[in-house]
VOBA-1610 file (N, C-alpha, C; in pm, whole numbers, padded with zeros to 5 digits, always signed):
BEGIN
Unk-10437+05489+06830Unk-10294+05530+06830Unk-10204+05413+06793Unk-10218+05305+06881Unk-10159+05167+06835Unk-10170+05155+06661Unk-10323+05137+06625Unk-10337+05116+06448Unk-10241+05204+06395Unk-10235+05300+06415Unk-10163+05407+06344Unk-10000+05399+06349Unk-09954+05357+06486Unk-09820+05281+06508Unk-09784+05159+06399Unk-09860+05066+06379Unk-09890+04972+06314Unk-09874+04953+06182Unk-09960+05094+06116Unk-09941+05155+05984Unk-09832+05147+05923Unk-09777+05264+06036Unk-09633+05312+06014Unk-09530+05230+06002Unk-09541+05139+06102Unk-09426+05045+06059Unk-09450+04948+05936Unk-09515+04928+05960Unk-09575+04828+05786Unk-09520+04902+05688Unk-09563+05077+05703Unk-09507+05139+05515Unk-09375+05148+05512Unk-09274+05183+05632Unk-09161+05166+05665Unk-09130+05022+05591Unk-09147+04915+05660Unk-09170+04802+05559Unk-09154+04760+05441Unk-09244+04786+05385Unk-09282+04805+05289Unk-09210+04881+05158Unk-09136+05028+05193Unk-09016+05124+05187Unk-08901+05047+05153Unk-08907+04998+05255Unk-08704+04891+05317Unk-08712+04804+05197Unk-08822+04714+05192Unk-08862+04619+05111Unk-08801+04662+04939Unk-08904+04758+04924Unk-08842+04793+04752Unk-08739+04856+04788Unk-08701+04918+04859Unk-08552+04970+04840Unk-08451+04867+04854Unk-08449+04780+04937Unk-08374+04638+04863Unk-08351+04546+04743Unk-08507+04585+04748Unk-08508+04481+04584Unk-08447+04539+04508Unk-08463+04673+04468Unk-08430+04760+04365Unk-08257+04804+04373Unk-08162+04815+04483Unk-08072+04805+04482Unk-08003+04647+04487Unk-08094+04524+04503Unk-08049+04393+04436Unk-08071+04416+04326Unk-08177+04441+04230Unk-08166+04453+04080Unk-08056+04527+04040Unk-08053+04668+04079Unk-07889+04735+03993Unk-07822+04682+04020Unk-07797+04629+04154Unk-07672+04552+04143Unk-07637+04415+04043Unk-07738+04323+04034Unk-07742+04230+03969Unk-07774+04286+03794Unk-07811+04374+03750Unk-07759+04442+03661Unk-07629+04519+03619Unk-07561+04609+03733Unk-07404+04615+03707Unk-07313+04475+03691Unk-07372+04338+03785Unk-07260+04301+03759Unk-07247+04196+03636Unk-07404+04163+03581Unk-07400+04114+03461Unk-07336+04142+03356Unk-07368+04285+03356Unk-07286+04403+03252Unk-07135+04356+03261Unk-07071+04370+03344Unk-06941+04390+03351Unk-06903+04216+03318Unk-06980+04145+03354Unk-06980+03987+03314Unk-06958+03966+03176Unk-07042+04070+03084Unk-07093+04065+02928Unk-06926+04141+02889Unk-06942+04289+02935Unk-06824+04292+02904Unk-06717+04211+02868Unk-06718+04179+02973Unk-06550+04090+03036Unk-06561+03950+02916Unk-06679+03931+02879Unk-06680+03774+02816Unk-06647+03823+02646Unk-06728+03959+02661Unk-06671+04014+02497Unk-06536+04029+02468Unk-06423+04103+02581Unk-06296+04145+02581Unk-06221+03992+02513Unk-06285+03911+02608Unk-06220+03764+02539Unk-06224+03682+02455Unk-06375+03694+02356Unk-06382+03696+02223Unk-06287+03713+02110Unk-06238+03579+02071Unk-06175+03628+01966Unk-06225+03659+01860Unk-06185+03702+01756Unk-06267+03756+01613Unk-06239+03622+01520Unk-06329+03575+01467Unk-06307+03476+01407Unk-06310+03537+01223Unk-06196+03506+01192Unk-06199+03605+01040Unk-06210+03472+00963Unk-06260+03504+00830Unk-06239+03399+00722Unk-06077+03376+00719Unk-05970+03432+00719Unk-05855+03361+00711Unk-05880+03252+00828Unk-05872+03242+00956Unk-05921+03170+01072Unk-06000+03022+01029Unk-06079+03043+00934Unk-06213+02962+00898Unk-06102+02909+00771Unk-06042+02946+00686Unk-05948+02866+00580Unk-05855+02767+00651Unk-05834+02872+00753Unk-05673+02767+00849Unk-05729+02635+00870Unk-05825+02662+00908Unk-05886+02507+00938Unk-05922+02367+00876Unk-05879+02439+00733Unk-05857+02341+00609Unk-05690+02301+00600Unk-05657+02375+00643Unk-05484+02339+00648Unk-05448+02209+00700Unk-05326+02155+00630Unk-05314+01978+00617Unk-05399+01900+00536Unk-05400+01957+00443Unk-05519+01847+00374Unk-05431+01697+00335Unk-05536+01620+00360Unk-05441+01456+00385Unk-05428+01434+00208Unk-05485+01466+00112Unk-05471+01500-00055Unk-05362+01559-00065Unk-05307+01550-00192Unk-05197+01683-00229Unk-05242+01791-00246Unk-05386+01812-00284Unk-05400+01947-00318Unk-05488+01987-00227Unk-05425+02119-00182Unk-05522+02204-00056Unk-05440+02294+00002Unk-05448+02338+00132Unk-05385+02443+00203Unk-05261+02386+00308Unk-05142+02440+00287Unk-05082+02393+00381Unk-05037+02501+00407Unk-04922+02430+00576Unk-04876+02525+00663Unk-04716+02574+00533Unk-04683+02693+00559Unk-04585+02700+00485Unk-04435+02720+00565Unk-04357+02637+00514Unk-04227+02599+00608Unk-04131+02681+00568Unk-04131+02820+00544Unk-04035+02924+00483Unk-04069+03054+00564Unk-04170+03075+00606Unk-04256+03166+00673Unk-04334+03190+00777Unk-04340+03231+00929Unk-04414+03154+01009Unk-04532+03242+00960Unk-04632+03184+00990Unk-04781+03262+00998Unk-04861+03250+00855Unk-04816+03206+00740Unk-04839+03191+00637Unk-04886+03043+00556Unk-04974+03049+00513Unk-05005+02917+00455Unk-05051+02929+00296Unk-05026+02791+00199Unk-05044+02787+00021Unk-05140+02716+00051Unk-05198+02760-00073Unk-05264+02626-00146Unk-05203+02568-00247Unk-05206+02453-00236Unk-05105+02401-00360Unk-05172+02284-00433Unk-05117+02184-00535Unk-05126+02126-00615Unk-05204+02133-00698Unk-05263+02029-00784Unk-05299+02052-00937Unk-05427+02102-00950Unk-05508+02126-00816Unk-05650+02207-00887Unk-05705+02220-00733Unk-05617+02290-00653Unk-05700+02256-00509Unk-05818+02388-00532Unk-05913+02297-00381Unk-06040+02427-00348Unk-06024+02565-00379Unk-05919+02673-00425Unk-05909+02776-00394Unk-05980+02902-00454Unk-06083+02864-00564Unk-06143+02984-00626Unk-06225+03080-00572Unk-06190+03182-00594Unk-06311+03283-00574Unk-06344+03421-00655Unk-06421+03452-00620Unk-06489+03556-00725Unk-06469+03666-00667Unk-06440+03768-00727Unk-06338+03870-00728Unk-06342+03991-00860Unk-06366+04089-00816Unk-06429+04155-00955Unk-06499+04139-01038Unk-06608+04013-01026Unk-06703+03947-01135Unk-06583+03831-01211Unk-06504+03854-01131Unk-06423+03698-01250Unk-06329+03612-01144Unk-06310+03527-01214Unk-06241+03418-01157Unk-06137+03429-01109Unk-06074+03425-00987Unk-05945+03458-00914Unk-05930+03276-00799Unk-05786+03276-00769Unk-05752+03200-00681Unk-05696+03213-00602Unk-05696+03176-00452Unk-05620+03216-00385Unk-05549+03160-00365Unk-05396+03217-00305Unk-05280+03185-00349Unk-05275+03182-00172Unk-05278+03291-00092Unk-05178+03221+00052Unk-05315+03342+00152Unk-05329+03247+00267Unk-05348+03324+00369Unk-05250+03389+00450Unk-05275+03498+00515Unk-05111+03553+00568Unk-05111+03555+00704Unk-05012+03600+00793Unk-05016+03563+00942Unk-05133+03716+00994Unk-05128+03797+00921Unk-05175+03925+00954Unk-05406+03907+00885Unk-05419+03753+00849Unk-05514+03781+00844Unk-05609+03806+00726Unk-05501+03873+00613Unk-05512+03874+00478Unk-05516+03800+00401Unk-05568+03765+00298Unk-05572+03674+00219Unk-05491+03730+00072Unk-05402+03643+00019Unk-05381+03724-00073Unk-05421+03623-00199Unk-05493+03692-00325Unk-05514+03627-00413Unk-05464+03656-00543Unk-05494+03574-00656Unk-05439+03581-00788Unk-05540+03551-00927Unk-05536+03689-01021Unk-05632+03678-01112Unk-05671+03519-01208Unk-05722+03477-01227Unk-05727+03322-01295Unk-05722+03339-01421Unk-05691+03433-01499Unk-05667+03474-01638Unk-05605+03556-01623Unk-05447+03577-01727Unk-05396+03715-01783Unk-05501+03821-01832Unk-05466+03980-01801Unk-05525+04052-01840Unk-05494+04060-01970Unk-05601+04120-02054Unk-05557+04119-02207Unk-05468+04207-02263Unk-05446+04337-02149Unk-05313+04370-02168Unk-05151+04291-02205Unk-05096+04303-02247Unk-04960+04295-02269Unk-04862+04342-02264Unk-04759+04416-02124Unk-04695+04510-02171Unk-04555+04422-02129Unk-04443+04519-02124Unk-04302+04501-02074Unk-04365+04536-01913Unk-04225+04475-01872Unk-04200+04523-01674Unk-04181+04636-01701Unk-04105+04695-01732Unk-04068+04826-01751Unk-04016+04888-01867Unk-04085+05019-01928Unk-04087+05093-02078Unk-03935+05140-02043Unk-03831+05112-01968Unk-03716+05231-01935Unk-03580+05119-01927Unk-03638+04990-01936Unk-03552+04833-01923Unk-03460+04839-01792Unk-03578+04948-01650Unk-03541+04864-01546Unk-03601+04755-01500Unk-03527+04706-01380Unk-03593+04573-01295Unk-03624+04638-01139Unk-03651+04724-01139Unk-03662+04782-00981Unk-03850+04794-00986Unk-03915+04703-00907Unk-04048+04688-00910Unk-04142+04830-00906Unk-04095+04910-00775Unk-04131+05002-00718Unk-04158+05110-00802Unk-04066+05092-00894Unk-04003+05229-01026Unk-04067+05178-01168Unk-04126+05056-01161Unk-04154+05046-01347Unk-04255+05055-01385Unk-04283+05026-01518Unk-04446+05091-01576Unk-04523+05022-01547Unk-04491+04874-01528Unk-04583+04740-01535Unk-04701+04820-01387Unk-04579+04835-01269Unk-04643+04890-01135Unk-04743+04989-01139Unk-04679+05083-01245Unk-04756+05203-01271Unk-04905+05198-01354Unk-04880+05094-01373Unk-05022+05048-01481Unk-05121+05001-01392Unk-05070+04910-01322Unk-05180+04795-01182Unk-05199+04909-01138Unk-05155+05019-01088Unk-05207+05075-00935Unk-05272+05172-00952Unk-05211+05283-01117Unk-05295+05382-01140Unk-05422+05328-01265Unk-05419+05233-01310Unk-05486+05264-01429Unk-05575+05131-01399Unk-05535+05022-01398Unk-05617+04875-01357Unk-05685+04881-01207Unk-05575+04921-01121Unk-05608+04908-00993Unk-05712+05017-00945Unk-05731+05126-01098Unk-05866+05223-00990Unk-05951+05225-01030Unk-05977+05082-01142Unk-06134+05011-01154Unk-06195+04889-01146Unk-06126+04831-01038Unk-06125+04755-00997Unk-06256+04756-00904Unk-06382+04646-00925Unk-06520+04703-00913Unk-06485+04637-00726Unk-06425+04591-00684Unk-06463+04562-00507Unk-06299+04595-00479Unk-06281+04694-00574Unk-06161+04818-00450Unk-06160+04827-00257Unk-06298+04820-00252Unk-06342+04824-00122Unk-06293+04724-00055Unk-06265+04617-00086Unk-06206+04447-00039Unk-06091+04437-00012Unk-06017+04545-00071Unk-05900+04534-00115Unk-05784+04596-00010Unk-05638+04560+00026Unk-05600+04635+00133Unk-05460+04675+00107Unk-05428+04788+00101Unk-05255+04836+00129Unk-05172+04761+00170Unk-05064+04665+00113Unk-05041+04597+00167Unk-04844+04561+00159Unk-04785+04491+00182Unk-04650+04452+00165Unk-04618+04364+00068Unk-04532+04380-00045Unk-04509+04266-00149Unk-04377+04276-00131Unk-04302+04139-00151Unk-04180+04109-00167Unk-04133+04100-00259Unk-04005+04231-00288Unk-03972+04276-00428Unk-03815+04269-00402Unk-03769+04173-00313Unk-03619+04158-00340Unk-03598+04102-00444Unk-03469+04136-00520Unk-03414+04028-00615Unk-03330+03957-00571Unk-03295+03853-00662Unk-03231+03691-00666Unk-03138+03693-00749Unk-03011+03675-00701Unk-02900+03679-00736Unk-02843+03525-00851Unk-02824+03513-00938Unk-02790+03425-01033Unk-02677+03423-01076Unk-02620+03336-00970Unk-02432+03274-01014Unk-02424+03168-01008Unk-02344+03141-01134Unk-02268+03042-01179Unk-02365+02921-01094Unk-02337+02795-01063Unk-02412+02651-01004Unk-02566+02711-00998Unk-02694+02741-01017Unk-02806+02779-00922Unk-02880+02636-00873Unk-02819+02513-00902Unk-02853+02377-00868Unk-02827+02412-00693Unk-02709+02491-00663Unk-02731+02525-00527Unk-02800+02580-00447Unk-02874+02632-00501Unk-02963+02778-00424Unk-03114+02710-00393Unk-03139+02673-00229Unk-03274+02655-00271Unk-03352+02719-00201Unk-03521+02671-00208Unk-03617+02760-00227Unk-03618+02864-00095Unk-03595+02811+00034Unk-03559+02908+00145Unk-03440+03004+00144Unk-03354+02985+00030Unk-03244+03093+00018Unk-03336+03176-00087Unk-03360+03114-00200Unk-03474+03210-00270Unk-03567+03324-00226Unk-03634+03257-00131Unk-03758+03341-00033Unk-03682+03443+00052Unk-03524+03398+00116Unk-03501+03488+00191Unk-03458+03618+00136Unk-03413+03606-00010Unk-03390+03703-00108Unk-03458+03826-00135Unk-03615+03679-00153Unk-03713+03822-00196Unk-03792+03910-00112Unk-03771+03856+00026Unk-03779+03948+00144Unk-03692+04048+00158Unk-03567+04059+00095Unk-03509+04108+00133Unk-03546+04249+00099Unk-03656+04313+00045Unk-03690+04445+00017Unk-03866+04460-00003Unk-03933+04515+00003Unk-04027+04493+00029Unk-04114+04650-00015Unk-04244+04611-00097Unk-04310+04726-00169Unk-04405+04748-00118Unk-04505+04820-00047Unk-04618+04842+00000Unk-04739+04899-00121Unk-04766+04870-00149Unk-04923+04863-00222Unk-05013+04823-00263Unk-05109+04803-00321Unk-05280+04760-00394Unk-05274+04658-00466Unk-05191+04634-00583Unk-05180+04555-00692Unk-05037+04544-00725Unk-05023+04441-00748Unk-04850+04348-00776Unk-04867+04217-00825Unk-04790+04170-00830Unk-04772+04019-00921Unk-04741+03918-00798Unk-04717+03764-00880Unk-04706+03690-00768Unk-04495+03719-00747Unk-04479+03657-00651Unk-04302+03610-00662Unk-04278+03482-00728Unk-04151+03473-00755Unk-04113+03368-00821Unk-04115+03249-00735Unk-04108+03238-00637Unk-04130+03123-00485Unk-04247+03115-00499Unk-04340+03216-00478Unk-04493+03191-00475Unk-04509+03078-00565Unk-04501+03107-00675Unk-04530+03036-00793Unk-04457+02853-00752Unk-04340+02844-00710Unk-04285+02726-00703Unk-04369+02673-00576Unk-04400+02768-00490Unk-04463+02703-00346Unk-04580+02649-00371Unk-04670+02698-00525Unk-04778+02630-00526Unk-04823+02502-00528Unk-04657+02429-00560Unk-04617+02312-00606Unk-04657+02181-00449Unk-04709+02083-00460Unk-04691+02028-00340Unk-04598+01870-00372Unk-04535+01890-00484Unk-04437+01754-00523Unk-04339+01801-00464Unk-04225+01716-00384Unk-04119+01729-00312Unk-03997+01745-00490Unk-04014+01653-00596Unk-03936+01699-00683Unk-03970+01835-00785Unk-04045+01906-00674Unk-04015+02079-00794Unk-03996+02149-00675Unk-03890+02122-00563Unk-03912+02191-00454Unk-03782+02287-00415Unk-03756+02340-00579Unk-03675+02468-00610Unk-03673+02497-00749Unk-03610+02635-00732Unk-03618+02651-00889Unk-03551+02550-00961Unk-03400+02489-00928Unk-03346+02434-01017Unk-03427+02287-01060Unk-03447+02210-00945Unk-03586+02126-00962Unk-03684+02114-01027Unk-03739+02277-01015Unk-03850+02249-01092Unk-03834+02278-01264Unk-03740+02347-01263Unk-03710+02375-01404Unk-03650+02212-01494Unk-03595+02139-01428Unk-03508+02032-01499Unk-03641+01956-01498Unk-03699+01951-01374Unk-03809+01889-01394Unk-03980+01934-01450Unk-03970+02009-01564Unk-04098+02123-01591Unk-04204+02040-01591Unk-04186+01910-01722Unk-04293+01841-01755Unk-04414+01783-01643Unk-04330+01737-01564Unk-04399+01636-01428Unk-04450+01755-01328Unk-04386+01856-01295Unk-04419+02010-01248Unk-04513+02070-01249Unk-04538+02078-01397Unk-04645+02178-01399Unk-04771+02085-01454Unk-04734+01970-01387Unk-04923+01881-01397Unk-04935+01886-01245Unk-04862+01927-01156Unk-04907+01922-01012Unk-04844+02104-00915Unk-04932+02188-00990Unk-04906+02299-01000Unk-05052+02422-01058Unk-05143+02448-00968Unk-05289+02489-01024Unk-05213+02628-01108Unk-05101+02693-01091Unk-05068+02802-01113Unk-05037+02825-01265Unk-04978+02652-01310Unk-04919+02658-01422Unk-05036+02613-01517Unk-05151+02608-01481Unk-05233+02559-01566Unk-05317+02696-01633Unk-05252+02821-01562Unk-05344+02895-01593Unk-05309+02937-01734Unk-05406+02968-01848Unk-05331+02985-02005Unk-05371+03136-02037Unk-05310+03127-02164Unk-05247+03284-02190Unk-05332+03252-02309Unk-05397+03398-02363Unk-05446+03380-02511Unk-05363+03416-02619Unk-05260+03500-02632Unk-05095+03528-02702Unk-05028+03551-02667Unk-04947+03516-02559Unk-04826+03505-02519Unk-04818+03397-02413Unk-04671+03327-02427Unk-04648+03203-02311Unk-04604+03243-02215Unk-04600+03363-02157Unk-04478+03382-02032Unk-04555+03493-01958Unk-04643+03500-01793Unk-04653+03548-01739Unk-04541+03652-01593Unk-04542+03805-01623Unk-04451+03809-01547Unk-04428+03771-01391Unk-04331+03745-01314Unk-04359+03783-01138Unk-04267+03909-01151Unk-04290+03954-00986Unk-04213+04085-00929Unk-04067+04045-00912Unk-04005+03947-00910Unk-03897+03932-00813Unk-03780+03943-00963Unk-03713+04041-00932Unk-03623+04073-00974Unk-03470+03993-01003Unk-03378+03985-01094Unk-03258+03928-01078Unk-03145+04008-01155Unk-03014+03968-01002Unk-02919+04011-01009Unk-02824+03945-01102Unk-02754+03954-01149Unk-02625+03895-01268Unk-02516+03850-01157Unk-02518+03695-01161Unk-02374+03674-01115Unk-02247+03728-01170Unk-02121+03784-01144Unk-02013+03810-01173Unk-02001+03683-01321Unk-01992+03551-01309Unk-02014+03474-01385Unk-02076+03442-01485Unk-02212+03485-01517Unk-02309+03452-01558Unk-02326+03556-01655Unk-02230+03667-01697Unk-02243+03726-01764Unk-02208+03747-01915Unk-02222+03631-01981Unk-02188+03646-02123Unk-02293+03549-02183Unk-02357+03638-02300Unk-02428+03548-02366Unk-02385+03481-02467Unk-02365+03296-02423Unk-02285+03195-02534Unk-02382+03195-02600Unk-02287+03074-02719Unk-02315+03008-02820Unk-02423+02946-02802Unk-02424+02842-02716Unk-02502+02745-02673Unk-02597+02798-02561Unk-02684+02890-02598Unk-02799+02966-02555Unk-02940+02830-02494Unk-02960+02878-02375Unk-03056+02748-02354Unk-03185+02749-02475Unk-03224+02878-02553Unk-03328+02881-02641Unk-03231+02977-02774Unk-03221+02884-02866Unk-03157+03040-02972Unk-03278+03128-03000Unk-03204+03210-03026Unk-03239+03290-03050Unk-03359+03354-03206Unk-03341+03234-03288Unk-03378+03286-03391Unk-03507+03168-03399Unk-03529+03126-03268Unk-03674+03014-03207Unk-03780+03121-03245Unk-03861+03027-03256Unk-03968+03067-03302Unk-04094+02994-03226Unk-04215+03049-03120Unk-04341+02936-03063Unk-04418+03012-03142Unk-04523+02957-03252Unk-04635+02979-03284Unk-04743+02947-03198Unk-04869+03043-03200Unk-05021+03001-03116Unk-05055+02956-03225Unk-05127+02840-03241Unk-05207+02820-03345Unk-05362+02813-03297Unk-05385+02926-03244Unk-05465+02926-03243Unk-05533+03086-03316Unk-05426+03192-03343Unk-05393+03266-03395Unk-05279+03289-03511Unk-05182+03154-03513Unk-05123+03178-03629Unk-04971+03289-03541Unk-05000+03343-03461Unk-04924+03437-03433Unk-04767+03425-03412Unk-04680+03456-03428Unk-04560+03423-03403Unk-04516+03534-03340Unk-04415+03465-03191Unk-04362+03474-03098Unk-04240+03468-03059Unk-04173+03555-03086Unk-04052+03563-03049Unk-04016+03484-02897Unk-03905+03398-02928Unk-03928+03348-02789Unk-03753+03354-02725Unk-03671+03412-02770Unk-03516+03409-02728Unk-03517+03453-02553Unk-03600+03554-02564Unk-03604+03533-02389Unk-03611+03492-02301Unk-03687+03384-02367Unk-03701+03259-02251Unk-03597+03246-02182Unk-03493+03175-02266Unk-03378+03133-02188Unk-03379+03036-02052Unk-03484+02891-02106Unk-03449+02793-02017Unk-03403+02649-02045Unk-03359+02621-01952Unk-03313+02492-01960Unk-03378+02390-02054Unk-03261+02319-02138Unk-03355+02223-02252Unk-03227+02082-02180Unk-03183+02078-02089Unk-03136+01952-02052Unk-03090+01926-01909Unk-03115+01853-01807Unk-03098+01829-01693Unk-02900+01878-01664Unk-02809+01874-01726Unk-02667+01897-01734Unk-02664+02045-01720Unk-02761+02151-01707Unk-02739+02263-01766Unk-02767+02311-01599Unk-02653+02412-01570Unk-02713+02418-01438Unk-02672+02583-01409Unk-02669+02675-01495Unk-02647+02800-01494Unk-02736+02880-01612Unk-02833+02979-01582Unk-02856+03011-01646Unk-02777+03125-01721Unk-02753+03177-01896Unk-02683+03253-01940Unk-02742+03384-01998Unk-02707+03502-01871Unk-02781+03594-01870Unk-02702+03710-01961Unk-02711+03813-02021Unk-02633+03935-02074Unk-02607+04053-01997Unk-02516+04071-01984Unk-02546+04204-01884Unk-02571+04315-01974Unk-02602+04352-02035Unk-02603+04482-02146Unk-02807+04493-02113Unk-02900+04389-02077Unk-03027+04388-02047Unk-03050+04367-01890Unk-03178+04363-01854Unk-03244+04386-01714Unk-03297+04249-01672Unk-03334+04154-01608Unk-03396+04046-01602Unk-03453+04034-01468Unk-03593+03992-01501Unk-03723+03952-01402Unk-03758+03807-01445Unk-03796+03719-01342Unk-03815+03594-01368Unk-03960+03652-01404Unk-04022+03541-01488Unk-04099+03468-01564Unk-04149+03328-01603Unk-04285+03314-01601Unk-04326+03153-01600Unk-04426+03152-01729Unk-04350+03025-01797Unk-04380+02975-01910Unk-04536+02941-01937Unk-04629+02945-01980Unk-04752+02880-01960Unk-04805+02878-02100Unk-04910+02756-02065Unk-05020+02724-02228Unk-05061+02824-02329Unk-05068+02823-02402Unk-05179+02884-02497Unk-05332+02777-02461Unk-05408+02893-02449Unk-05547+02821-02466Unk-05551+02750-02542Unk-05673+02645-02511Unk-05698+02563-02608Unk-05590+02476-02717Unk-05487+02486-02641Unk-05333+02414-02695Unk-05343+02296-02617Unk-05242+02187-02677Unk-05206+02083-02547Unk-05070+02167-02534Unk-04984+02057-02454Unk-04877+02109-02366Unk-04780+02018-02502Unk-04805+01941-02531Unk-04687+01882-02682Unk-04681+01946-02788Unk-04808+02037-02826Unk-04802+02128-02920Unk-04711+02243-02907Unk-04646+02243-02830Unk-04562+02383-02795Unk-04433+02353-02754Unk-04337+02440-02802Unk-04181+02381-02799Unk-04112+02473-02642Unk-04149+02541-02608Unk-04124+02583-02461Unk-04154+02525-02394Unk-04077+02538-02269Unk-04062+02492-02182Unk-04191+02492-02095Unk-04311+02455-02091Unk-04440+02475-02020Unk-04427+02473-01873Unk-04434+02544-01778Unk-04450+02554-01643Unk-04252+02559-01591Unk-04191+02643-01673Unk-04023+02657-01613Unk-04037+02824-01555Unk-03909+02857-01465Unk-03963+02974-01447Unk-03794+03030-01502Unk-03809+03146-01552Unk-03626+03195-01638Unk-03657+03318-01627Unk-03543+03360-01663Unk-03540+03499-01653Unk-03519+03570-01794Unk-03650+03670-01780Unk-03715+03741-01917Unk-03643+03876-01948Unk-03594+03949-02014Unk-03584+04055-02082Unk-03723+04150-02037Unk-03661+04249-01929Unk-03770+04347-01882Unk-03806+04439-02039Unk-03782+04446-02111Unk-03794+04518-02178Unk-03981+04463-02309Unk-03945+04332-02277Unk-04032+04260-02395Unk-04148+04237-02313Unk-04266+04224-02426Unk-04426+04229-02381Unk-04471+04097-02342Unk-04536+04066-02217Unk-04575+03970-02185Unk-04710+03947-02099Unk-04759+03874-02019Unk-04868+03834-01986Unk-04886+03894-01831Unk-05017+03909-01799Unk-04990+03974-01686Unk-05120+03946-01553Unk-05103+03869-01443Unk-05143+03831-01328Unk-05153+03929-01214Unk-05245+03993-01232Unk-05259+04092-01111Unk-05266+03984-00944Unk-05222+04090-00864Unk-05262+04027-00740Unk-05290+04102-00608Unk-05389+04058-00511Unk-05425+04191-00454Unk-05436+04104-00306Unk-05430+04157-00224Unk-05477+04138-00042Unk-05608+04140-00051Unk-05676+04059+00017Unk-05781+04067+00061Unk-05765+04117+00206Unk-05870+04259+00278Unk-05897+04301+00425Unk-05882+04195+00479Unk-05834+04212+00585Unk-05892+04084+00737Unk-06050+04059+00737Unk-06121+04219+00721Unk-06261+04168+00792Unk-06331+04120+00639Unk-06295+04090+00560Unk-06357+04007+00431Unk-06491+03883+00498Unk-06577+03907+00469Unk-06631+03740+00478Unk-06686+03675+00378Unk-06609+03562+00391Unk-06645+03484+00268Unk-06741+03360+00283Unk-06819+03299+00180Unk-06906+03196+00162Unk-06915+03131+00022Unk-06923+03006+00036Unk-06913+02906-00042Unk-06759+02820+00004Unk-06767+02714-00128Unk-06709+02610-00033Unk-06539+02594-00107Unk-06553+02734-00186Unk-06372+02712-00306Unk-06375+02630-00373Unk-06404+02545-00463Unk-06450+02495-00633Unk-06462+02546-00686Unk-06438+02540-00850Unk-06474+02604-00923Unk-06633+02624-00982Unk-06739+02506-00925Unk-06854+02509-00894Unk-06923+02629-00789Unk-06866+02603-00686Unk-06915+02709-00594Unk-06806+02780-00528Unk-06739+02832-00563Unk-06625+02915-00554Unk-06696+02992-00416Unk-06588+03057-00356Unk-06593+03161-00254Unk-06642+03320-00270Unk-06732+03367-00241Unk-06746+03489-00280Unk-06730+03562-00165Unk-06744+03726-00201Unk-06726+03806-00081Unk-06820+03867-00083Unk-06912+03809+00089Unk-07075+03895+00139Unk-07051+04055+00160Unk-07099+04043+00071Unk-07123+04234+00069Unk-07191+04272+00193
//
């Protein structure tokens, strides 16, 4: 009777025993869990914009900096920084990481298209053909569409009166915020283009225009070349000062100018230009009877920069109506990941 007492309490025992252990294990399993949890919730996501920032300040002129017009936003700037990447099977650069994560980049060749901003000689971005071309016709074969994200472009215009030696680049920028386009494919702004700059003397339009020559050797943007035509468009639109409205005598380009490519022989009407040919000149002379979108001057391939009587790397305001060169530009997603090191050797690609 005792043995059997004995038994009993032992399997009792024995019972208590795993039923402890086994409610220490779930327990020490719930609370790991909620440990794992809790350590994931606080994980931040580390995005390739994140992994670029970290190049920001480069002690060189050319590289990524913080940008002092914008919080959350950073360029790459000067004459050939890290920024390439591959992008539809071709060569693109990137132009700015954004506070939201995006990367936004810029084709490294004009498309071989050529058209006007707009077939109707407006300047309203939202409304012209140039738009209508990127988004329905370029933009829906575009082979890593998938990369690509809906996004916000700054399509205010910039008002041009009388002095513009006054106006600088943070009154500029605040301009072209001042309206704003949501979609796929767009051009760069006219700031973009000057921000690429990291010389303190091109550090406005009027600056950089008086100063083109010295400009656009420390400027990756202006190096990019055109195969027939010198003048790539941007989005940012311009208003006619009350002032500024008569087209003189003393035209910054006459009119009856002429830039040959010789590399084609081709001749180029160039009266649109309309930039500065002397440091004294401090208004540009617009017509009001036409539409005007700034525009940036650039190489002919395989040209030098003395072979050509324009103004190389100025940015003026073009006649929406006339055919010119054309720089797509697109957002890159947040969750993009990229590899390689941005050279034009091993450029950045996007891991599929």
């Amino acid at each position: 009777m005792r043995r059997k007492k004995l038994k009993r309490q032992k399997q009792i025992l024995i019972v208590s025993s795993l039923c402890l252990l086994l409610c220490l294990c779930v327990g020490y399993a719930a609370f790991n869990t909620q440990i794992s949890l809790s350590a994931k919730g606080n994980i931040k996501k580390v995005t390739s914009a994140s992994k670029l920032r970290k190049l920001a300040n480069a002690k060189s002129s050319d590289g990524l900096f913080v940008d002092e017009y914008e919080n959350g936003r950073y360029f790459f700037k000067g004459a050939n920084p890290n920024n390439y990447i591959t992008f539809n099977n071709e060569e693109w650069r990137i132009v700015s990481v954004e506070a939201d994560d995006t990367i936004k980049i810029v084709r490294n060749a004009p498309l071989d298209d050529v058209l006007p901003f707009d077939s109707e000689s407006g300047n309203d971005w939202s409304q012209s053909s140039l738009n209508n071309f990127l988004n329905e016709t370029y933009g829906a074969d575009l082979l890593d569409l998938d990369s690509i994200v809906t996004h916000n472009f700054a399509s205010g215009s910039v008002t041009l009166s009388g002095d513009y030696s006054e106006m600088t680049l943070g009154d500029q920028v605040a301009s072209e915020n001042g309206k704003f386009w949501n979609g796929k494919v767009g051009l760069l702004t006219a700031s973009e283009y000057l921000r690429a700059n990291n010389n303190q003397e091109c550090g406005s339009l009027y600056l950089n225009n008086i100063n083109y020559e010295k400009c656009r050797s420390t400027n990756y943007l202006s190096q990019i070349k055109s195969a027939n035509y010198t003048v790539f468009w941007t989005m940012t639109s311009i208003l006619n000062g009350a002032d500024s409205n008569a087209l003189e005598e003393e035209s910054f380009v006459n009119e009856t100018d002429e830039v040959t490519n010789n590399e084609t022989n081709e001749v180029t009407d160039s009266a649109d230009l309309n930039v500065e040919n002397s440091s004294e000149e401090k208004s540009f002379i617009l017509d009001n009877q036409y539409n005007y979108v700034f525009g940036v001057s650039v190489p002919f391939k395989n040209t030098d920069f003395v072979e050509q009587t324009i103004s190389v790397g100025s940015v003026s305001p073009i006649n929406v109506s006339t055919s010119y060169s054309i720089l797509p530009v697109v957002y890159l997603n947040a969750d993009v990941v990229l590899e390689g090191n941005g050279t034009s050797d091993d450029p950045y690609i996007i891991e599929k």
